[in-house]
BAZA-818386 format. One record per residue: chain; residue in three letters; residue number from 0; x, y, z of N, C-alpha, C, O in turn. Coordinates in steps of 0.1 Angstrom, whole numbers, plus 5000, padded with zeros to 4 digits. Each point is the difference from the previous one (the first is absolute). Layout:
<recs>
{rec A,ALA,NUM,{X,Y,Z},{X,Y,Z},{X,Y,Z},{X,Y,Z}} ...
</recs>
This chain:
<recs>
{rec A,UNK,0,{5425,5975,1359},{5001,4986,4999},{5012,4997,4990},{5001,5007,4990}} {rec A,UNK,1,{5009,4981,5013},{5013,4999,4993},{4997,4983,4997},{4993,4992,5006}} {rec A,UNK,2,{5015,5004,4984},{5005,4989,5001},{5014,4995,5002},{5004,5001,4989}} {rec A,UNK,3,{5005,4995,5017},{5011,4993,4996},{5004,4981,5001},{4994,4992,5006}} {rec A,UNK,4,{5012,5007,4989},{5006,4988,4994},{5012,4997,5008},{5010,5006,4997}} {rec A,UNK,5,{4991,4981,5018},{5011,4993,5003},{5006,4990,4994},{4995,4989,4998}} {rec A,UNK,6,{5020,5016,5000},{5006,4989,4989},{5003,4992,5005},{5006,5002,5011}} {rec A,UNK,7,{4991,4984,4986},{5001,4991,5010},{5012,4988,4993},{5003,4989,5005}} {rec A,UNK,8,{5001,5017,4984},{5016,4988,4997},{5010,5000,5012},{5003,5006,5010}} {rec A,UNK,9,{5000,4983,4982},{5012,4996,5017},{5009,5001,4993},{5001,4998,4988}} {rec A,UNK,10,{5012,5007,5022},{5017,5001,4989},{5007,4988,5004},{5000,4994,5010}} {rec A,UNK,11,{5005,5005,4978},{5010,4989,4995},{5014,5000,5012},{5007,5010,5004}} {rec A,UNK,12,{4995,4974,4999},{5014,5006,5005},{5008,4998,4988},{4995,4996,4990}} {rec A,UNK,13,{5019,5006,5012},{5007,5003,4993},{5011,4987,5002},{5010,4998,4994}} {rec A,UNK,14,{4986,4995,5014},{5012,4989,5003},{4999,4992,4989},{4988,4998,4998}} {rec A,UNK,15,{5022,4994,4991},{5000,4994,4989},{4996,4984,5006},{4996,4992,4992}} {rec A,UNK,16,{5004,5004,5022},{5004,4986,5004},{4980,5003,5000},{4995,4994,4991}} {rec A,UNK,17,{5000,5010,5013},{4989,5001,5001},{4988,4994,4990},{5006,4999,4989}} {rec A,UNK,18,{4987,4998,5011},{4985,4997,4988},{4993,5010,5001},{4994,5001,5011}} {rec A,UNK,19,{5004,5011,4980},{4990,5007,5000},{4991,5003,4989},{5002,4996,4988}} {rec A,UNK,20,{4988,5011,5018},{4987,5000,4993},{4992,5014,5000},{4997,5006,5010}} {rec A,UNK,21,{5002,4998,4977},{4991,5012,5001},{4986,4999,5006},{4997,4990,5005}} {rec A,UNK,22,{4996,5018,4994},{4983,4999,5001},{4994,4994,4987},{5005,5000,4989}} {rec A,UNK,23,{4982,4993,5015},{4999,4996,4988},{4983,5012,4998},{4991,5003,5007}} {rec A,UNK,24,{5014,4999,4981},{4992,5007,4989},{4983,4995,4995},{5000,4988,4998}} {rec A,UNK,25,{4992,5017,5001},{4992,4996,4993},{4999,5009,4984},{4999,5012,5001}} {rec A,UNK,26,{5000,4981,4987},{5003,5003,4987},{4983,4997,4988},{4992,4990,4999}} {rec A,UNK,27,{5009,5023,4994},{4986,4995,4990},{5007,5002,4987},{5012,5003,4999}} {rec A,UNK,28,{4980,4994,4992},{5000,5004,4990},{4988,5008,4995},{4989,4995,5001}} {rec A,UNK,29,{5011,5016,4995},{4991,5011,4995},{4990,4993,4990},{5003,4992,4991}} {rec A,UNK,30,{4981,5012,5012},{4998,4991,4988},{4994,5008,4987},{4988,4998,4996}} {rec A,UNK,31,{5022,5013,5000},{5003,5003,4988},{5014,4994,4996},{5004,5002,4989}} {rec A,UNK,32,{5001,4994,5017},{5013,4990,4997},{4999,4988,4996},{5007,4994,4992}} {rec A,UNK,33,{4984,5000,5015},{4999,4980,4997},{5000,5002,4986},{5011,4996,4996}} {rec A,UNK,34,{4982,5008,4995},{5000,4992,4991},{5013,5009,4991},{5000,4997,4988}} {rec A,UNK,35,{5007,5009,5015},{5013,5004,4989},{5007,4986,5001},{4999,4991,5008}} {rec A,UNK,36,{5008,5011,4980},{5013,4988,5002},{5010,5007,5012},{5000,5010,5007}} {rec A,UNK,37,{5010,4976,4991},{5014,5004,5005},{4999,4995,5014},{4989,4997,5003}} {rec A,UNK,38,{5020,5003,5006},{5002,4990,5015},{4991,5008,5009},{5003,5011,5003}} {rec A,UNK,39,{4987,4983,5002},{4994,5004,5009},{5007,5005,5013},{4993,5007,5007}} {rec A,UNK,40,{5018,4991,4998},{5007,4999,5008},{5006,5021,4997},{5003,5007,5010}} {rec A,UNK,41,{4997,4999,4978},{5000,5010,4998},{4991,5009,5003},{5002,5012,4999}} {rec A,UNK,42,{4986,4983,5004},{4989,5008,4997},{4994,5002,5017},{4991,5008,5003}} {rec A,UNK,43,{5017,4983,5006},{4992,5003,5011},{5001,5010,5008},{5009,5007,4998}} {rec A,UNK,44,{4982,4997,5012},{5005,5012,5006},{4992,4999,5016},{4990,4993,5001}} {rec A,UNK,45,{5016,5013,5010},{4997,4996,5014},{4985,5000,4996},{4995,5005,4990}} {rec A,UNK,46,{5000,4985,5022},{4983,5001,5004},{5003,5005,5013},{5007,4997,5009}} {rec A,UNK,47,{4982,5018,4989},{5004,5010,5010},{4990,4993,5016},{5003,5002,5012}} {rec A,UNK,48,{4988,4991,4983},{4988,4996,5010},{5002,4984,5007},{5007,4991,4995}} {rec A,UNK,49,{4987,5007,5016},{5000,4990,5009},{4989,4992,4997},{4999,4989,5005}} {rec A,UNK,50,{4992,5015,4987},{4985,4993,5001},{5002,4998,4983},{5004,5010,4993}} {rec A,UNK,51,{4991,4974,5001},{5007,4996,4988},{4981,4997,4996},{4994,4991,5007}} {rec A,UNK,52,{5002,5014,4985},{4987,4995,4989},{5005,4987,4998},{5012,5000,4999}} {rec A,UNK,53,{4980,4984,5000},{5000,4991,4995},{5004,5003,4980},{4995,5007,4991}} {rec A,UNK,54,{5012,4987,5009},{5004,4995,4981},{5009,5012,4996},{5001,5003,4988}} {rec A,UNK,55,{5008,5008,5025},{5012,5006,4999},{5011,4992,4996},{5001,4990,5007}} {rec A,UNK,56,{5007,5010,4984},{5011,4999,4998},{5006,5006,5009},{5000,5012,5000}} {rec A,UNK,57,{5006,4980,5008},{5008,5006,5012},{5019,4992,5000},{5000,4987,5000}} {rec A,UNK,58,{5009,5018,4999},{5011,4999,5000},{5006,5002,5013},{4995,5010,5006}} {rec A,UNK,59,{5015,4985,5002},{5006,4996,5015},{5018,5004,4990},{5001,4996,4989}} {rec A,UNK,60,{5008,5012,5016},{5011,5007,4996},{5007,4997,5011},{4993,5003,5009}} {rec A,UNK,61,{5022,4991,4995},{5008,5004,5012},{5011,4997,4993},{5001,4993,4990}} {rec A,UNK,62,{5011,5016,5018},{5016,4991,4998},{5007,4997,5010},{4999,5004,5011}} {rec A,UNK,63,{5008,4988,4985},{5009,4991,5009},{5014,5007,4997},{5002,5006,4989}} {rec A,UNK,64,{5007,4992,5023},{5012,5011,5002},{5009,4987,5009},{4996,4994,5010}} {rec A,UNK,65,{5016,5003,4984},{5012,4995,5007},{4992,4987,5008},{4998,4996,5011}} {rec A,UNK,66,{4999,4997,4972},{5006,4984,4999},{5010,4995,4999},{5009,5004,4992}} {rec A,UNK,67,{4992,4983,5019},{5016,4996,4999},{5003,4989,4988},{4991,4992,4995}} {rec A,UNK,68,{5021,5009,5002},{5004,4994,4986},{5010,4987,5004},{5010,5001,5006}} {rec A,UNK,69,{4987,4991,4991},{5009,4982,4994},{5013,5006,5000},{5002,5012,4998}} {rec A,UNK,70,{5009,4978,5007},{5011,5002,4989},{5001,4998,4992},{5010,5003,4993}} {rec A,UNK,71,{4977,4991,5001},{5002,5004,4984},{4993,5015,4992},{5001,5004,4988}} {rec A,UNK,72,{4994,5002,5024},{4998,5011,4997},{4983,5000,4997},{4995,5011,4997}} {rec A,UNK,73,{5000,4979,5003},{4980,5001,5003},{4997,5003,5010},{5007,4998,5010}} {rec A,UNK,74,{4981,5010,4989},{4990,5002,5009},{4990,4989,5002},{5001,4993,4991}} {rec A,UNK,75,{4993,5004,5015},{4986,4987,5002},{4994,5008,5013},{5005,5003,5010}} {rec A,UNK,76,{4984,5000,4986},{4994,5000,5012},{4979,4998,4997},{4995,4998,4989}} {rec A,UNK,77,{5000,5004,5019},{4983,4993,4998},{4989,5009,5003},{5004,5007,5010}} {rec A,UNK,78,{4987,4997,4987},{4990,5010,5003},{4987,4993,5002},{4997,4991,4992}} {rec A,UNK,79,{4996,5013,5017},{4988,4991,5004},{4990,5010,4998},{5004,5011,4997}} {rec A,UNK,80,{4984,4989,5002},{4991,5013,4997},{4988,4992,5009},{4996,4989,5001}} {rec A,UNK,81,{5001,5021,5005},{4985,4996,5009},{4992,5007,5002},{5002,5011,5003}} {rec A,UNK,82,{4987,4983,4994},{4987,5012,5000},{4990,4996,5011},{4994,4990,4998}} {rec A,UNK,83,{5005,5017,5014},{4986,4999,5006},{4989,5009,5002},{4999,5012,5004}} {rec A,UNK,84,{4992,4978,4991},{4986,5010,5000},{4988,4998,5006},{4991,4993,4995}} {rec A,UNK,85,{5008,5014,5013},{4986,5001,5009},{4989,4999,4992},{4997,5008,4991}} {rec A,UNK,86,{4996,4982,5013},{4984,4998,4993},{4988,4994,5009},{5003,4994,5009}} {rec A,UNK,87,{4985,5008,4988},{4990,4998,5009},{4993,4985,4999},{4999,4996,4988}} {rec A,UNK,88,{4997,4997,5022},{4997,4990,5002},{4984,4998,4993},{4993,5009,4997}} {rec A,UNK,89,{5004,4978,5002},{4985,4999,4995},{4988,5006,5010},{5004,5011,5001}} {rec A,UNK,90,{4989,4989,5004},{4991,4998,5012},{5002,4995,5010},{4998,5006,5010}} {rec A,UNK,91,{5006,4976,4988},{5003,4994,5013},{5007,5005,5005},{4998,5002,5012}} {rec A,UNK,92,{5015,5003,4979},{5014,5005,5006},{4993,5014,5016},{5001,5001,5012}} {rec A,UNK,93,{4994,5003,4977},{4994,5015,5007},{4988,4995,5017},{4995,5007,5009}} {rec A,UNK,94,{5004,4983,4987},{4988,4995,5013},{5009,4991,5008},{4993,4997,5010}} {rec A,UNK,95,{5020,4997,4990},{5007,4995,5010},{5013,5006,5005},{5009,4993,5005}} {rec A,UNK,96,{4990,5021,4993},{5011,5006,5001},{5007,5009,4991},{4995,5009,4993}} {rec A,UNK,97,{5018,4989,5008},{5005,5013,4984},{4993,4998,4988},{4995,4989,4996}} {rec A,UNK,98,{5006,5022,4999},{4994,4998,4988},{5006,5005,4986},{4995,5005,4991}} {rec A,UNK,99,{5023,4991,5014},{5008,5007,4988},{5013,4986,5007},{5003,4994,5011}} {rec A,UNK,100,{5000,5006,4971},{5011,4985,4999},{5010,5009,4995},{4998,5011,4996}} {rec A,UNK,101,{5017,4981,5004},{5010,5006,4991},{5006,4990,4994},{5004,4989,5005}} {rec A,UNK,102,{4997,5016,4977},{5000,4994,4990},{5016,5000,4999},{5006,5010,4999}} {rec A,UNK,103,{5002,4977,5002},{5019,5004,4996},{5002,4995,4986},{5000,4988,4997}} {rec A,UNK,104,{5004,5024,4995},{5005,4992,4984},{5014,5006,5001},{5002,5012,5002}} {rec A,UNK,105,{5008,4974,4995},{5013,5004,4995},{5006,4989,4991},{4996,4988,4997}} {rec A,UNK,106,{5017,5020,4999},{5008,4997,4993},{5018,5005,5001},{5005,5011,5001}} {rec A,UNK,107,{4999,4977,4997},{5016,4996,5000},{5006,5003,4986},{4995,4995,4990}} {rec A,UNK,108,{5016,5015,5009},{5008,4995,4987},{5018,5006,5002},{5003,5011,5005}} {rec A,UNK,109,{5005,4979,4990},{5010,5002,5001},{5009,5006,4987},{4997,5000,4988}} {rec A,UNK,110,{5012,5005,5015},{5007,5008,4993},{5013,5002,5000},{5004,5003,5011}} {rec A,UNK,111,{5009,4995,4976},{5007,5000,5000},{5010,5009,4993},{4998,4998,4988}} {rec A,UNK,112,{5011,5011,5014},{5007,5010,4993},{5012,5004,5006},{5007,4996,5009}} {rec A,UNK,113,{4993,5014,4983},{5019,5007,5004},{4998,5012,5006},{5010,5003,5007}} {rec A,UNK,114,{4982,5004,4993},{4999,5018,5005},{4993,4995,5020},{4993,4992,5006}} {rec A,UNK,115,{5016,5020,4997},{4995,4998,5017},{4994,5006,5000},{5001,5004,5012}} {rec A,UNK,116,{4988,5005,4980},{4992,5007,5000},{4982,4996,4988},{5000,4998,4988}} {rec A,UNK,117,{4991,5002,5019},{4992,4995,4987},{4988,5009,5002},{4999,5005,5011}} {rec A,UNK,118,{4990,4998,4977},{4987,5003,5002},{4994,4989,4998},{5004,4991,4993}} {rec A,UNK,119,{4984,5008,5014},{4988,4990,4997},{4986,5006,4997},{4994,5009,5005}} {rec A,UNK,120,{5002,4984,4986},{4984,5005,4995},{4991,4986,5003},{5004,4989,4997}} {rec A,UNK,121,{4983,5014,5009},{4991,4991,5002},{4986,5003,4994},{4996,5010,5004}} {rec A,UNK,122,{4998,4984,4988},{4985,5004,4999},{4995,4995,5007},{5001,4988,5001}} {rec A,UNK,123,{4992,5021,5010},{4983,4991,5010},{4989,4997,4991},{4993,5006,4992}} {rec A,UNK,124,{5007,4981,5013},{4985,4995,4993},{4991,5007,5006},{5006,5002,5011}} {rec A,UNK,125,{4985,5004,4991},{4988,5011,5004},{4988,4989,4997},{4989,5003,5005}} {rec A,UNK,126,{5011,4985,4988},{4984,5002,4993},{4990,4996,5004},{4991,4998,4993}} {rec A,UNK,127,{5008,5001,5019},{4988,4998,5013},{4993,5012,5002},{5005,5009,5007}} {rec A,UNK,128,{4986,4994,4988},{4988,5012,5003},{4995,4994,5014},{4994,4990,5001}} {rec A,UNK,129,{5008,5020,5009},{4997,4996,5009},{4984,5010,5001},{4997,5009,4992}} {rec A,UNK,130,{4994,4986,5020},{4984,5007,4998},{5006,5011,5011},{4996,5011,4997}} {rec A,UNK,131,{5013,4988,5016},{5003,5011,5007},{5017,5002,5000},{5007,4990,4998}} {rec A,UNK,132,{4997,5021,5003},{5010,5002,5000},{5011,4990,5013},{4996,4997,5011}} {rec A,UNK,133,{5018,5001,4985},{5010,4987,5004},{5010,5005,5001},{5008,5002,4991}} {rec A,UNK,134,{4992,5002,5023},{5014,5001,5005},{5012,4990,4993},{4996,4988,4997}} {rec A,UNK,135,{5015,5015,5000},{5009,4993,4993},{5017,5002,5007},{5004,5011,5000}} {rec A,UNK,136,{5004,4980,5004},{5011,5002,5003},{5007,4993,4989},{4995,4990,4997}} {rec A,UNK,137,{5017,5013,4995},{5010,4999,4991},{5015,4999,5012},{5006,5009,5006}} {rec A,UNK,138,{4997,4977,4994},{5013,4999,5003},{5011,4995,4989},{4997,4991,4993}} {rec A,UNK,139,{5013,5014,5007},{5016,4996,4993},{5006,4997,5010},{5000,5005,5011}} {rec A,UNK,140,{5007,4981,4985},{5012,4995,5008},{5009,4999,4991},{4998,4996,4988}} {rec A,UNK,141,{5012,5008,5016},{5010,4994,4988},{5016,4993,5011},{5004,5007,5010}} {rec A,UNK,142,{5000,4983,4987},{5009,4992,5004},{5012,5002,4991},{4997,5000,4988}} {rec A,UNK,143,{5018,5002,5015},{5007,4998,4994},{5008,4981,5005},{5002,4995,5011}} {rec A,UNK,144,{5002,5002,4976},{4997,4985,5006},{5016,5001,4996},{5004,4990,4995}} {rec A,UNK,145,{5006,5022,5005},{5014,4994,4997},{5003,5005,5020},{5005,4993,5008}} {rec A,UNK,146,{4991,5021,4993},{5003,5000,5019},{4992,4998,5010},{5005,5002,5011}} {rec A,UNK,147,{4980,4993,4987},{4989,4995,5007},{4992,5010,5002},{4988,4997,5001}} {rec A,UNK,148,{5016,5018,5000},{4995,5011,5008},{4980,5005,4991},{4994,5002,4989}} {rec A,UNK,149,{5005,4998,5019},{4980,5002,4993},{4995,5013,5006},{5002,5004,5011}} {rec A,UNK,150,{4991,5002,4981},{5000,5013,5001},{4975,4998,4995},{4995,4992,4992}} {rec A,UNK,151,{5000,5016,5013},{4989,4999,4995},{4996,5014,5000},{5006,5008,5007}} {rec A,UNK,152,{4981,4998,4984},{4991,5008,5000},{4988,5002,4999},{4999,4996,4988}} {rec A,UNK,153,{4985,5009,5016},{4989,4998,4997},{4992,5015,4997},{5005,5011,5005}} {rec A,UNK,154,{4987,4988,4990},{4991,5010,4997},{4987,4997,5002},{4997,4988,5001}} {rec A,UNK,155,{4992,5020,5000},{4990,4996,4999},{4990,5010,4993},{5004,5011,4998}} {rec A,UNK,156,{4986,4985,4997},{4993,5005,4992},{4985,4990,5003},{4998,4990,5007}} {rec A,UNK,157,{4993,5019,4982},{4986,4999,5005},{4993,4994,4988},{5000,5009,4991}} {rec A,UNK,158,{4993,4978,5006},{4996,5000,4987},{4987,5007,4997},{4999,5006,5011}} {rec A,UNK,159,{4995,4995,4987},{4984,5009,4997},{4994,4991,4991},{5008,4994,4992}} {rec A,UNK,160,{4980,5006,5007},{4990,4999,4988},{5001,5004,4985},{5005,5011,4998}} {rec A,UNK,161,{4993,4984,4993},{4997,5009,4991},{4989,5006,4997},{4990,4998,5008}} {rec A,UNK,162,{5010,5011,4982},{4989,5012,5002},{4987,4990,4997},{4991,5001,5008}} {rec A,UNK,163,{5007,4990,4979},{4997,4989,4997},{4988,4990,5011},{4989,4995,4999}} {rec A,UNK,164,{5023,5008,5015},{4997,4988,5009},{4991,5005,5011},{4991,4994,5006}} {rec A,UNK,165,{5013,5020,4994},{4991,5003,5013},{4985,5000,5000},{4994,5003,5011}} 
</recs>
């Protein structure tokens, strides 16, 4: 019996006219690290897993590649973040039919600079202990608002219980 691992990143093109976008990452912090000083932003390291314990400090990582710039030489462009998550209905839900809703939380923020190239860091709010585990989709959009061109990415992951909860 073997294991292997399909790499599933996608390659960059290389055209500069382009909007591109890495994969996006999921990021923790160790928690023999939380409480050191100094930027948390140093301390993180991949989350190797798809299925996230409720009250994870969970961190979202991607970069943006060949933003177009102003003549005055800015970048401006917008990042939307969307979370959907599968969750189960009350009873009635379950006695008239489906018995799972989907929950949409997002958010807009715009951004302005000089490099045509950026990292972004996101913390996921997690803090919903759910009683069964929740399917979760993570989308990135990001828009460049100097050449229109919009580029998006999603992940998904699993939230679980805490040990606490079950």
């Amino acid at each position: 019996m073997f294991v292997a691992r399909v790499d599933t990143l996608q390659s960059l093109r290389a055209e500069a006219s382009e909007l591109e976008m890495s994969d996006l990452r999921l990021m923790s912090v160790p928690p023999s690290a939380r409480d050191e000083g100094g930027s948390i932003l140093q301390k993180m390291v991949p989350y190797p897993y798809d299925t996230v314990p409720a009250q994870t400090p969970l961190f979202l990582y991607f970069e943006i590649y060949h933003l177009g710039q102003s003549e005055q030489g800015q970048t401006r462009y917008t990042v939307t973040y969307e979370a959907r998550r599968q969750t189960r209905k009350g009873f009635l839900g379950r006695l008239f039919g489906d018995d799972t809703q989907t929950e949409v939380t997002s958010t807009t923020a715009e951004y302005t600079g000089r490099k045509r190239r950026t990292e972004e860091y996101l913390q996921l709010d997690l803090e919903t202990d759910p009683k069964r585990p929740q399917p979760t989709q993570v989308t990135v959009r990001v828009t460049d608002n100097v050449t229109g061109n919009e580029i998006e990415r999603s992940i998904s992951l699993t939230l679980t219980p805490s040990e606490g909860g079950r």
